[in-house]
N, C-alpha and C positions, 0 to 999 in steps of 0.2 A: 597571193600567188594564184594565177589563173590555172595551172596545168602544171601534173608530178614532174614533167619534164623541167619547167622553168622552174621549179622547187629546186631538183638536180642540180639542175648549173648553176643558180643560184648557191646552192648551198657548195660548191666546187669554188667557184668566184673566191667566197669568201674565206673561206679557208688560205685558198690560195696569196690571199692579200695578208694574212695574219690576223682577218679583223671578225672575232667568233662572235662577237656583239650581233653584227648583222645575221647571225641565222636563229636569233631569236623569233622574230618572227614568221619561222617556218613550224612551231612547233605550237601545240593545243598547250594551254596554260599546266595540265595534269598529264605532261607526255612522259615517256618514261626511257633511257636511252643504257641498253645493256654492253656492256664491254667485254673486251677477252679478258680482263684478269680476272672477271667475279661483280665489277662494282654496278651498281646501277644508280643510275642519275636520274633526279626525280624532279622535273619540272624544267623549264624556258633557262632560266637564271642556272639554276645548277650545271644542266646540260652545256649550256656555254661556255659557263666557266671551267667548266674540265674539258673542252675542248680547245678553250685558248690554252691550259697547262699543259693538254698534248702535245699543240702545237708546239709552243714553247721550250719544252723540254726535247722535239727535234729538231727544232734550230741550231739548240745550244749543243746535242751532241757533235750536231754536221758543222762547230763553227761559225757559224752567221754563213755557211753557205746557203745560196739561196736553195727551193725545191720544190716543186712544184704534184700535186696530187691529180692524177685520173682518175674519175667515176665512169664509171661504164656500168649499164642498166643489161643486165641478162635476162630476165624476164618480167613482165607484171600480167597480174591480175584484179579485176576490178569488178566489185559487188554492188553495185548500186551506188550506197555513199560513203563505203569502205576501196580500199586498194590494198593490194601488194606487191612490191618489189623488190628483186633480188639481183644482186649485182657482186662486182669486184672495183675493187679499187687498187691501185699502185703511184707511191709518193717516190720521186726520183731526184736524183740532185746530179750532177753532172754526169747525166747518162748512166750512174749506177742505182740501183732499187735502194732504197732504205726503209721503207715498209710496205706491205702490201696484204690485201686480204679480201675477206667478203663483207658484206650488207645483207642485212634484212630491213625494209622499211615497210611499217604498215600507215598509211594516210588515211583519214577519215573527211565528208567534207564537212563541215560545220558552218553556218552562216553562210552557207554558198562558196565557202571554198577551202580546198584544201590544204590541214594541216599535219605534221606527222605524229602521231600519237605514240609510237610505236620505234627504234630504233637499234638495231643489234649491228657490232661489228664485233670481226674475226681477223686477228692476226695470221695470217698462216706463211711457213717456207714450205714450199715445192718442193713435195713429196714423189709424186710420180708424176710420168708423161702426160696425164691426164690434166693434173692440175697446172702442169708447166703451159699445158699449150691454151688450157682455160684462161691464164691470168698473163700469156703471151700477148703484145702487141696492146697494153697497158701503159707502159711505160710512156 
């Protein structure tokens, strides 16, 4: 992947299709990917694969509704052959929310280019006006 951007949608696409295989190759063989309940995922394979049972397991509650996921990048920072990015995300199915939250992604580049070594998300419901209008127009 040439640029964090094309990481992003890249890694948005995929999700979006159901198909968590393809964002294997967004991530450093020793990347590490933290969750809101506690767990952490530790490596390409692992991280995929709990990301297809994420998946998964919102399909099955929405029905085989379909639903589609927004990334949106809030901010980055970039160190030389380090990055950081922070963002929100919100997954929607017929115009209603069914998850939403934040990201942390830290990239490094390796070989000339960048992969995410690094990855935190955050479940959250909208707490106050502030978060309502942060994770506004997500959807």
């Amino acid at each position: 992947m040439a640029s964090l951007d094309q990481i992003r949608k890249h890694w948005e696409e995929a999700y979006n299709r159901g198909n968590l295989s393809a964002i294997l190759e967004l991530y450093a063989e020793d990347a590490r990917y933290y969750t809101s309940d506690g767990k952490v995922d530790e490596g390409r394979q692992a991280i995929a694969k709990a990301r297809q049972k994420e998946y998964d397991e919102i399909a099955r509650a929405l029905g085989g509704r379909p639903f589609k996921t927004k990334i949106v990048k809030h901010e980055r920072m970039e160190f030389s052959d380090t990055a950081l990015e922070i963002g929100g995300f919100t997954a929607s199915s017929d115009g209603q929310v069914v998850n939403q939250g934040f990201y942390m992604a830290v990239a490094r580049k390796i070989d000339g280019e960048w992969q995410l070594v690094r990855h935190m998300t955050t479940s959250v419901q909208p707490t106050s006006e502030q978060q309502e209008s942060q994770l506004a127009g997500m959807a």
